[in-house]
C-alpha positions, 0 to 999 in steps of 0.5 A: 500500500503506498502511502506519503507523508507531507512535509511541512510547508510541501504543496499539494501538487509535490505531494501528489506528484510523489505519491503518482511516482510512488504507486508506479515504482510499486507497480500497484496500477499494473497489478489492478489491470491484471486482477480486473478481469479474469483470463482463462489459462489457455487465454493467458498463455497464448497472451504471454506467447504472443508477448515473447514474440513480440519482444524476439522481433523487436530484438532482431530488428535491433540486431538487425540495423546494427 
């Protein structure tokens, strides 16, 4: 659970734009979008096959111009 405490004399907007950066480091918005709904396992793994193919073409297409 992310939470910040503010300093004296810290404006509103640092303070949020702290706690933003702190629920991001944490990964908590990532973690919501993966529990709110839910997959079925085929469905999941064909997401994270398609991912890793995704990620083999870009690294070839680095390797590639080089």
């Amino acid at each position: 659970m992310a939470g910040i405490i503010i300093q004296d004399g810290e404006s509103l907007e640092n303070a949020l734009k702290r706690f933003k950066r702190k629920v991001q480091e944490e990964d908590i918005i990532k973690e919501i979008k993966k529990h709110s709904y839910y997959l079925k396992p085929g469905e999941r793994r064909r997401a994270k096959e398609a991912l890793a193919r995704k990620r083999l073409r870009r690294k070839m297409r680095r390797t590639q111009g080089m």
